[in-house]
C-alpha positions as CSV (number, residue, x, y, z in Angstrom):
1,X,14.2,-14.0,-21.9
2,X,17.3,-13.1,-19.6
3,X,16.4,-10.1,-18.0
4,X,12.6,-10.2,-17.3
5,X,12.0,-13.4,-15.7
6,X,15.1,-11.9,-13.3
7,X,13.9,-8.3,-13.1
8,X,10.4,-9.7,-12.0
9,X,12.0,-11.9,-9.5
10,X,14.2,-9.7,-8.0
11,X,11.3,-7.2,-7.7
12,X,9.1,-9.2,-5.3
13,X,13.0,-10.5,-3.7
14,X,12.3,-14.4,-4.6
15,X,15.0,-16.6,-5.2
16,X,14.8,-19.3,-7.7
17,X,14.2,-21.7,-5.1
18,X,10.9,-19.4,-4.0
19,X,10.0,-19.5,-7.8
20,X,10.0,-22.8,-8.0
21,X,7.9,-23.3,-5.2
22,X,5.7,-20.8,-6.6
23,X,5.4,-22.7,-9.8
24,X,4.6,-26.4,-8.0
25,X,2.1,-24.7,-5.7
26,X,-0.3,-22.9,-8.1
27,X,0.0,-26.0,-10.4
28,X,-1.0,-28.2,-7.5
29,X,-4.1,-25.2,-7.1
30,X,-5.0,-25.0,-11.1
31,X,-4.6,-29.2,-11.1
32,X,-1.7,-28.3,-14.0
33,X,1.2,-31.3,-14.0
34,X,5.0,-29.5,-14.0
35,X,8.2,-30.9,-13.9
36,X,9.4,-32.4,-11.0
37,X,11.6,-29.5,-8.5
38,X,14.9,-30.6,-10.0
39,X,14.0,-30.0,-13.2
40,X,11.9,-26.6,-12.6
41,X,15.1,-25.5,-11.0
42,X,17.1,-25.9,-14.4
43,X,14.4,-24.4,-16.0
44,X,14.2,-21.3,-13.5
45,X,18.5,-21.1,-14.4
46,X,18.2,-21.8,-17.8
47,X,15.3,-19.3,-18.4
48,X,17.1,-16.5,-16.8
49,X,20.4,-16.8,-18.4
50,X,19.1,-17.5,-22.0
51,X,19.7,-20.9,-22.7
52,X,15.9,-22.3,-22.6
53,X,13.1,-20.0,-23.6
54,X,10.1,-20.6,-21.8
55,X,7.5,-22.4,-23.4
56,X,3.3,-21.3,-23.5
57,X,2.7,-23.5,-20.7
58,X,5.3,-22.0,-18.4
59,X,4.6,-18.6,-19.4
60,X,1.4,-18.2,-18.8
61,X,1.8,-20.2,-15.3
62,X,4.9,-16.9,-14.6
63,X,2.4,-14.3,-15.8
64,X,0.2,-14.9,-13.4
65,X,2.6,-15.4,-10.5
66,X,4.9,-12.6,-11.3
67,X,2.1,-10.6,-12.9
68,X,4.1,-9.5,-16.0
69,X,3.0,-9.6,-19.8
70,X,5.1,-11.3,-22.2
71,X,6.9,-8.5,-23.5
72,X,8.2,-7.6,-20.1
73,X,8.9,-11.8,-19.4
74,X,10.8,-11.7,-22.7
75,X,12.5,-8.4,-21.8
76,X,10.9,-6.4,-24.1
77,X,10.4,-3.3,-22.8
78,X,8.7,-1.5,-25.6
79,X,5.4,-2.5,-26.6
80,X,4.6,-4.5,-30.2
81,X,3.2,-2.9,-33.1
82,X,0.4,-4.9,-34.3
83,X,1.0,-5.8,-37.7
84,X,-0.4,-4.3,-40.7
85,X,-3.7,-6.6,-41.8
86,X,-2.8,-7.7,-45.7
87,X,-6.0,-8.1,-47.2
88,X,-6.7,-4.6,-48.2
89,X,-10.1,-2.5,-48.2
90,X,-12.0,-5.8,-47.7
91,X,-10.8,-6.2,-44.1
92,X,-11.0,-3.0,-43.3
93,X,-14.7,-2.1,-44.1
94,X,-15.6,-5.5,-42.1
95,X,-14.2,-4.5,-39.1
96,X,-15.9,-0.7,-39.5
97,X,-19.1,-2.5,-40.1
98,X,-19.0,-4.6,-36.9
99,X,-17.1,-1.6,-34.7
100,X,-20.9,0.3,-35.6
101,X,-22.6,-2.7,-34.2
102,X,-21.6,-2.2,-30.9
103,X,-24.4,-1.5,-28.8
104,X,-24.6,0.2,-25.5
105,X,-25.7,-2.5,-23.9
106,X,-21.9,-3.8,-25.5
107,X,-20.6,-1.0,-23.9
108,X,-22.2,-1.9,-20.3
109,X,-20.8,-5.4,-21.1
110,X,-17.7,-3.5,-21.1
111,X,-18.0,-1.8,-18.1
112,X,-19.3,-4.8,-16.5
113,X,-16.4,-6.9,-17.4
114,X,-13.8,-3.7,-15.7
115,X,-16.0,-3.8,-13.0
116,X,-15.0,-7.2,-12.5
117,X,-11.8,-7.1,-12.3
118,X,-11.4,-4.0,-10.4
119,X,-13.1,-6.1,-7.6
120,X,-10.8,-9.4,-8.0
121,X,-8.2,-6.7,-7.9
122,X,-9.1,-5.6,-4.4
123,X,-9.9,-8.4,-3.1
124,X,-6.7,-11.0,-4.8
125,X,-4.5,-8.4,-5.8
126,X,-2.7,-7.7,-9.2
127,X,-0.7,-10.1,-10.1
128,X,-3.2,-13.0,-11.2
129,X,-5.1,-10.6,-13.8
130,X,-2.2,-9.7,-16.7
131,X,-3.8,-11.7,-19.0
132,X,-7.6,-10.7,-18.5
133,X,-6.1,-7.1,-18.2
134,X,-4.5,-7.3,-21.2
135,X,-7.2,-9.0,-23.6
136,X,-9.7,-7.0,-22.2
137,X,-8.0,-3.6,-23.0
138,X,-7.0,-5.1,-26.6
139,X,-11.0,-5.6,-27.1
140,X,-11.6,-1.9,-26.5
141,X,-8.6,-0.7,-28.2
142,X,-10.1,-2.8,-31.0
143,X,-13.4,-1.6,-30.4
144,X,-11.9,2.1,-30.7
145,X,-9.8,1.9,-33.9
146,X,-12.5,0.6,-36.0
147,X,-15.8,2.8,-34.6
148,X,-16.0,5.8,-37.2
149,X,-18.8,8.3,-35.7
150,X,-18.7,9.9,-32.3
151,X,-21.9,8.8,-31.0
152,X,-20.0,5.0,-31.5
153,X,-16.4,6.3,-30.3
154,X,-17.2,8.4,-27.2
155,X,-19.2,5.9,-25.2
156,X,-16.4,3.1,-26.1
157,X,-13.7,5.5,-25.3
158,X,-15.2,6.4,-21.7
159,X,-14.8,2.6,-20.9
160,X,-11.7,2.6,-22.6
161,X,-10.9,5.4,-20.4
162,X,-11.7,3.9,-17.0
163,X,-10.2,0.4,-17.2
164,X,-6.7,1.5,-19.0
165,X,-6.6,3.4,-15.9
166,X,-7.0,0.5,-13.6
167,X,-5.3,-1.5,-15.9
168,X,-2.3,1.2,-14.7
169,X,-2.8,1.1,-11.4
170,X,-2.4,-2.1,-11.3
171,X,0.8,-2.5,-13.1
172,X,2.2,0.4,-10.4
173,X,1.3,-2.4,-8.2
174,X,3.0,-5.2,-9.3
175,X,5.7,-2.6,-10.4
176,X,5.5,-2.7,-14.0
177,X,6.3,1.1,-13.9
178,X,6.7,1.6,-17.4
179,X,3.4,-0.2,-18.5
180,X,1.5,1.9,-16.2
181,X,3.0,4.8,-17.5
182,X,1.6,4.1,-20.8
183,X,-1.6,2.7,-19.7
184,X,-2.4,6.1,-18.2
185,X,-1.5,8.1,-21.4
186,X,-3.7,5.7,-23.0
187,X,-6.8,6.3,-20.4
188,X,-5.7,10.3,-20.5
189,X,-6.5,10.1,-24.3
190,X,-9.6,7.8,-23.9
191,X,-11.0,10.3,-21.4
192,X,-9.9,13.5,-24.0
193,X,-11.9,11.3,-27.0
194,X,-14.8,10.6,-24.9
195,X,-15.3,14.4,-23.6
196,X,-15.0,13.3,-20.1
197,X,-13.2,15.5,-17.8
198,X,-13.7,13.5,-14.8
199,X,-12.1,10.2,-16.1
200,X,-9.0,12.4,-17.3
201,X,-8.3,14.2,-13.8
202,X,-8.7,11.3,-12.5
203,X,-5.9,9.4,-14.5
204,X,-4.0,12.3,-14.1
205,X,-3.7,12.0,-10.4
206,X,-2.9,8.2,-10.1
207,X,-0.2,8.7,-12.7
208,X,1.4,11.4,-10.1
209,X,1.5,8.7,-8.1
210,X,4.0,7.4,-10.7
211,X,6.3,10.2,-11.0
212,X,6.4,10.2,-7.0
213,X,7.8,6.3,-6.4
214,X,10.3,7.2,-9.0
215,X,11.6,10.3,-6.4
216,X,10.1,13.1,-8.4
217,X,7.4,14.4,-5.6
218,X,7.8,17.9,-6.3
219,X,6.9,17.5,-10.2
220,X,4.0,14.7,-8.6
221,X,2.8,17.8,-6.8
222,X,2.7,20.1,-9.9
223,X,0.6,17.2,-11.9
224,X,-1.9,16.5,-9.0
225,X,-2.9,20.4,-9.4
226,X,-2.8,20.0,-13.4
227,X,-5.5,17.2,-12.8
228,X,-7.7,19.0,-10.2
229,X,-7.4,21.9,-13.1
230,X,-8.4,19.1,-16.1
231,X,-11.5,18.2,-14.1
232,X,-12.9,21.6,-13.1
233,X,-16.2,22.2,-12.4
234,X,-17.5,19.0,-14.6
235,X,-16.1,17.6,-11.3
236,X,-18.5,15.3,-8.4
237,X,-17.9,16.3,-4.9
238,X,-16.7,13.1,-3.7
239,X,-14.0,12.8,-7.0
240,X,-12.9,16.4,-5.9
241,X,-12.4,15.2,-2.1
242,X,-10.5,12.2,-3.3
243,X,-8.5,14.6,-5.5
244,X,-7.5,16.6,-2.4
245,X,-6.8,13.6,-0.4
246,X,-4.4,12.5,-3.2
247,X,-3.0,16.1,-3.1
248,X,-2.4,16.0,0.7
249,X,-0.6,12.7,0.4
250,X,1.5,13.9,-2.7
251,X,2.5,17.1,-0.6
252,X,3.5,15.1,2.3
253,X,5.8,13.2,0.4
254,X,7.1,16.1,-0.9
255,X,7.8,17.6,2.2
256,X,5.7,20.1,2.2
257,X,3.5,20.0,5.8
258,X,1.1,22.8,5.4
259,X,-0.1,22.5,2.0
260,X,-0.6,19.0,3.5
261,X,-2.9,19.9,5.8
262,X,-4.7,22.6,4.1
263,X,-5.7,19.6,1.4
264,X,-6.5,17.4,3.8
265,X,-9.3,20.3,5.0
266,X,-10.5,20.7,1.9
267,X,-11.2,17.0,1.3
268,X,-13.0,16.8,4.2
269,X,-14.8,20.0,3.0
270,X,-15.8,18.4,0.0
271,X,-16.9,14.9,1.0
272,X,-20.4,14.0,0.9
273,X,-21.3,13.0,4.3
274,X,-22.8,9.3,5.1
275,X,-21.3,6.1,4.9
276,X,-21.6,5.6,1.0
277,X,-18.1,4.9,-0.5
278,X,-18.6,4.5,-4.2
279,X,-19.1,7.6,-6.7
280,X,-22.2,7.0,-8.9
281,X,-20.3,9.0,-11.3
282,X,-16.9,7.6,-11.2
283,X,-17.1,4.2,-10.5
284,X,-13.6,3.7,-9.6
285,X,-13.5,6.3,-6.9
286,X,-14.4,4.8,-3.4
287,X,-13.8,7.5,-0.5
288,X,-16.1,8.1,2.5
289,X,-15.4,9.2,6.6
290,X,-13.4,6.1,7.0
291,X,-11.3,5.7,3.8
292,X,-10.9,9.2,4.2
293,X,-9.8,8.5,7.9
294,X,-7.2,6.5,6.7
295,X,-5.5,8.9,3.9
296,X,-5.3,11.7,6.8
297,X,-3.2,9.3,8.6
298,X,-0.9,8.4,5.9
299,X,-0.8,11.8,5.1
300,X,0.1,12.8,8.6
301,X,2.6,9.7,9.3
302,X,4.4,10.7,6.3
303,X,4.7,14.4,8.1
304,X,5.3,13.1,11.4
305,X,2.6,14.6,12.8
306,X,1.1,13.3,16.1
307,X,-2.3,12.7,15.2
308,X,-1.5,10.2,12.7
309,X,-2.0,7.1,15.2
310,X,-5.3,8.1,16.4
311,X,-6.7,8.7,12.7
312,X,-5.2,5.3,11.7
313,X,-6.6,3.0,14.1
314,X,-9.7,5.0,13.3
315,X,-9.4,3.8,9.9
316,X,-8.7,0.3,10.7
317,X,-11.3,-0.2,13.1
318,X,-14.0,0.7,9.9
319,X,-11.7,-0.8,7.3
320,X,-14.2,-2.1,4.6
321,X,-12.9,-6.1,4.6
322,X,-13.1,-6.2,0.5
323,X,-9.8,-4.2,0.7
324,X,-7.7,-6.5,1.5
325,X,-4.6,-4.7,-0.5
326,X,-5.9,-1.3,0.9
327,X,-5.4,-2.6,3.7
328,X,-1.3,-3.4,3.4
329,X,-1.3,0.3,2.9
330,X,-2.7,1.1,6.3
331,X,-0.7,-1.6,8.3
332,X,2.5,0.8,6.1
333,X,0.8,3.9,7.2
334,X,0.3,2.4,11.2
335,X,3.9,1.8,11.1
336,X,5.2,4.8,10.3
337,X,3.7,6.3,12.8
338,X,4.3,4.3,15.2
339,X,8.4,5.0,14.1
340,X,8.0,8.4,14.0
341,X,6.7,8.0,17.9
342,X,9.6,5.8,18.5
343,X,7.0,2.7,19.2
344,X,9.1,0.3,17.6
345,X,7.7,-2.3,19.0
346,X,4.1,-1.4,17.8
347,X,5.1,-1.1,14.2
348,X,7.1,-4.1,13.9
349,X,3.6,-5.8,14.8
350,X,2.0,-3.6,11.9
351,X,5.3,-4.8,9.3
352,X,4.4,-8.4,9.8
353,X,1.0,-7.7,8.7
354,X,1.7,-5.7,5.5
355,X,4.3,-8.0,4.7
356,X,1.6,-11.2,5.1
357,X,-0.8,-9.1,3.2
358,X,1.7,-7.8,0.1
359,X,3.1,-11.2,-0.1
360,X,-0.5,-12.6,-0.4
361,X,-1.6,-10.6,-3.0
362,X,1.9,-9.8,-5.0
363,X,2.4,-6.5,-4.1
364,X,5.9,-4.9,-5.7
365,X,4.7,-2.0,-4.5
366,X,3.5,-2.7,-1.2
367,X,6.6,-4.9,-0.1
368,X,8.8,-2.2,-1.3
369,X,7.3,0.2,1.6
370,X,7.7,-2.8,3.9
371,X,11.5,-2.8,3.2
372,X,12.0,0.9,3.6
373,X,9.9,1.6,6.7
374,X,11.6,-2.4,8.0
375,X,15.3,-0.6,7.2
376,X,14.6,2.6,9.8
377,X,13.8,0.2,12.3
């Protein structure tokens, strides 16, 4: 238990002292009863340096604070092999028989229950949803294993596809980086079973995103253009514009200013025009004139370029309210630019927002930006 419950600490910069406050104020929110704050501060000690593992009840209340699974609070770092089932051919054929069951109106559960959580996501943040994360992916892994015939497998492994992809996402969030990792090799290969090239460019790109917090732009660069490659023509216009955004963002971060911009005009090429955000084709994709508003700011803050401020408040004037993450993002994005103007003033202002707004919803990710853009100031 000693180095997870740390490593997830230390990640969101809590002291003990803030973890046990954590602990006493979503029991006094979920009506739990905890020890008193002496205690939860042996506990916090004695968790961390080995000598008291952490019981169900405490576990499942550090899950959802620190947004971890049990494998990463124990330290555990490489994921569980389920064990073998014992009771032979049997079993097996049971779970085969009920894997053909499933209906597609099981599937739309399926979908219904990602869609779900990818709003709670947006609006709440990561953190809370390991555990629903988690059991729901199990269930269509399940699902998965045990369907035999395509016309079974393909319409499970498209769902498969698109909330092991979220599921990533929002591990890079609450900086889980190696479970994202694997969550978007798992949605890549969901997406290759069910035939669906969209779903696989599109985890393709958000696990660039990976490879460029770890420092490795230039390679997060080369994998963006694999992606737009994966989807092809099979690809919808608005899925192709959010492709380039993500490429214009990418290329900013790896230095690279006019292949910046050049995405950036070929997003705004491709975008359907209107105020519709959501992609009837990819759910998961939400880009219109605003969001895309927004990106070209970041994109162009990251650069240094000028224009960045204008496009920014632009994009936070029209700022869809559901986004409340998003929208850590843009108070990042406002900063910066405001930095790169020498309007320190302005983007202190902006910091104290992101960091209310990563702090609120457990953003790793987010209150790492804060800490680098807070450090040039």
């Amino acid at each position: 238990m000693t180095n997870g419950l740390k490593t997830a600490r230390s990640a969101r910069e809590w002291s003990q002292e803030r973890l046990v406050r954590e602990i006493e104020r979503y029991a006094r929110q979920h009506m739990l009863d905890v020890a008193s704050k002496a205690s939860l501060r042996v506990y916090v000690s004695e968790w961390e340096n080995g000598r008291r593992s952490i019981s169900a009840r405490y576990a499942k209340i550090l899950r959802a604070l620190l947004g971890i699974t049990d494998d990463e609070l124990a330290g555990r770092t490489e994921l569980l092999v389920p064990a073998a089932t014992t009771d032979g051919y049997d079993e097996l054929m049971g779970r085969i028989d009920a894997a053909r069951s499933i209906s597609v109106t099981m599937v739309s559960t399926f979908m219904d229950q990602t869609e779900l959580l990818r709003t709670v996501d947006r609006q709440m943040g990561a953190a809370s949803l390991v555990d629903q994360m988690t059991a729901h992916l199990a269930t269509l892994e399940d699902a998965l294993t045990f369907a035999v015939l395509p016309e079974t497998r393909r319409p499970v492994a498209r769902a498969l596809a698109g909330a092991a992809t979220l599921a990533a996402w929002q591990a890079l969030d609450v900086g889980a980086i190696e479970r994202a990792w694997r969550h978007y090799e798992l949605g890549k290969r969901a997406a290759q079973e069910a035939e669906e090239p969209m779903y696989l460019a599109h985890a393709t790109a958000e696990q660039a995103y990976v490879l460029c917090d770890a420092g490795r732009a230039p390679m997060a660069v080369q994998l963006i253009h694999e992606a737009q490659r994966l989807g092809g023509k099979a690809m919808s216009p608005r899925l192709t514009a959010w492709l380039y955004a993500a490429e214009a963002e990418i290329c900013a971060r790896a230095g690279m200013p006019d292949d910046c911009k050049r995405a950036l005009e070929s997003a705004a090429r491709s975008l359907p025009s209107g105020d519709e955000a959501r992609d009837p084709d990819m759910l998961s994709i939400f880009l219109n004139g605003g969001h895309l508003a927004r990106w070209r700011g970041n994109a162009l803050a990251l650069i240094g370029d000028e224009e960045a401020v204008e496009s920014l408040y632009t994009a936070l004037d029209t700022a869809d309210p559901t986004f409340i993450r998003a929208s850590a993002g843009l108070r990042c994005d406002l900063a910066q630019a405001h930095i790169a103007r020498g309007e320190y003033d302005q983007a202190h202002k902006h910091l104290r927002q992101a960091r209310l707004i990563a702090n609120r919803t457990g953003s790793v990710r987010q209150r790492r930006r804060v800490e680098q853009l807070t450090q040039r100031l």
